[in-house]
C-alpha positions in Angstrom: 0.0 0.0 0.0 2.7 2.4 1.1 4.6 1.6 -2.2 1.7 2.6 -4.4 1.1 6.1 -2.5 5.2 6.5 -2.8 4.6 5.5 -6.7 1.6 8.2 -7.0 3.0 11.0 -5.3 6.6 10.3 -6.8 5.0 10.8 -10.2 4.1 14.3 -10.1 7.4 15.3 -8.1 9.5 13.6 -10.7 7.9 15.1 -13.5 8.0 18.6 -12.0 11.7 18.2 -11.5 12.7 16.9 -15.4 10.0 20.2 -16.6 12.0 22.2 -14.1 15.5 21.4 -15.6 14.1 21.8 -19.0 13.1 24.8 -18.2 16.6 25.9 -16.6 18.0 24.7 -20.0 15.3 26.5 -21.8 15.5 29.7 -19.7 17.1 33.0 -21.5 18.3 35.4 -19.0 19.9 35.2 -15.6 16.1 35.9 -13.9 14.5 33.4 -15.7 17.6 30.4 -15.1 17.1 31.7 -11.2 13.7 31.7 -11.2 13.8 28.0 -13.0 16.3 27.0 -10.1 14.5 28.0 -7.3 11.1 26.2 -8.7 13.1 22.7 -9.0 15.2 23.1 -5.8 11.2 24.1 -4.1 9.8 20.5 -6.0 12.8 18.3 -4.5 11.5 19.7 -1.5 8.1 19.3 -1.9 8.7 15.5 -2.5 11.6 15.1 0.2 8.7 16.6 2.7 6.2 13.8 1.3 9.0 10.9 2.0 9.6 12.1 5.5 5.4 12.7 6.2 4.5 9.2 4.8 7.7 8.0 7.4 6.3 9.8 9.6 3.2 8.2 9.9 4.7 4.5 9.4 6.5 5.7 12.8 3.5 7.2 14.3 1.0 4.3 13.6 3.5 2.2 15.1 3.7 -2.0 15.3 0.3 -3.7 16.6 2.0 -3.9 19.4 1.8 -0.1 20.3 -0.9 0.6 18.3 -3.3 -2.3 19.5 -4.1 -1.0 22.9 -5.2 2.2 21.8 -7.1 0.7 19.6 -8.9 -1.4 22.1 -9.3 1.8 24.0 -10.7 3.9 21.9 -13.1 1.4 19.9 -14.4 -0.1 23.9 -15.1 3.4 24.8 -16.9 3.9 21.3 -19.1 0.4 21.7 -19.8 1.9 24.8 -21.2 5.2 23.4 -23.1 3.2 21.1 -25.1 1.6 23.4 -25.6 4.3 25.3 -26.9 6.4 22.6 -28.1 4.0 20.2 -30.0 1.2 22.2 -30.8 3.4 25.4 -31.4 6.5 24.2 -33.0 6.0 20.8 -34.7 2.7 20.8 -35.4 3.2 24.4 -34.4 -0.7 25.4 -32.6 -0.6 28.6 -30.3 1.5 30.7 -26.7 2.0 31.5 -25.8 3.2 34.6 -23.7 6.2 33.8 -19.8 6.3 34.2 -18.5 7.6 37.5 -15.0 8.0 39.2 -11.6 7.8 37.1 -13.4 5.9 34.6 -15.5 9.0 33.6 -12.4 11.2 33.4 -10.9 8.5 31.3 -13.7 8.4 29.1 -13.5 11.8 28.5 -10.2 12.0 27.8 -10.7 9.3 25.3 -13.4 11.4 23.6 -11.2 14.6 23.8 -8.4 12.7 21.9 -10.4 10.8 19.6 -12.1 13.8 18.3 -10.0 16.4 19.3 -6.7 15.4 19.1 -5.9 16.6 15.6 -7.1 20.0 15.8 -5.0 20.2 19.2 -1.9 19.2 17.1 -2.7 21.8 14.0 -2.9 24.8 17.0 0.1 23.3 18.8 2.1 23.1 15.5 0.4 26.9 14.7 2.0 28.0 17.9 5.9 26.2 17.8 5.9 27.8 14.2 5.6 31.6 15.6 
């Protein structure tokens, strides 16, 4: 799977690069063969910042090891919601006695990170970048 993205995203990066020498070649003046370097040297870029992202994730999505127990986290707390909402709630077939104690905080937590997680990561990059 990883190979195939790799192979899809390479493509573009790798034609942008052989159109960006041709058009060093190609370019007239000194302005134009600057402008033609700075566009190729800002494609290898581009595509060195696509390796290191997909690597990135590989790294962050871990083994199954490391990934399987939040995993079991998340999706328990989710079943849990489900039932909740889905058979209590809206079909009106039984009741759960709510969450109380650490449980309930870690349940919220769960929810916080499950949902909110990202958006806390695009501020907190935001932020570092300033």
């Amino acid at each position: 799977m990883w190979t195939a993205i790799l192979t899809f995203l390479g493509g573009p990066v790798i034609k942008g690069l052989i159109d960006g020498y041709k058009a060093k070649l190609d370019a007239g003046n000194t302005s134009e063969r600057i402008a033609a370097d700075l566009a190729a040297k800002d494609l290898e870029l581009q595509g060195r910042e696509r390796e290191l992202n997909v690597k990135q994730n590989i790294s962050d999505e871990g083994r199954w090891w490391t990934a399987a127990p939040r995993a079991v986290v998340c999706w328990a707390f989710a079943i849990f919601v489900m039932k909740v909402v889905v058979w209590d709630k809206v079909l009106g077939w039984g009741s759960t006695d709510p969450l109380s104690g650490m449980v309930a905080d870690w349940g919220g937590a769960v929810m916080v990170m499950w949902f909110g997680g990202r958006t806390f990561e695009k501020v907190a990059r935001i932020w570092r970048s300033r």
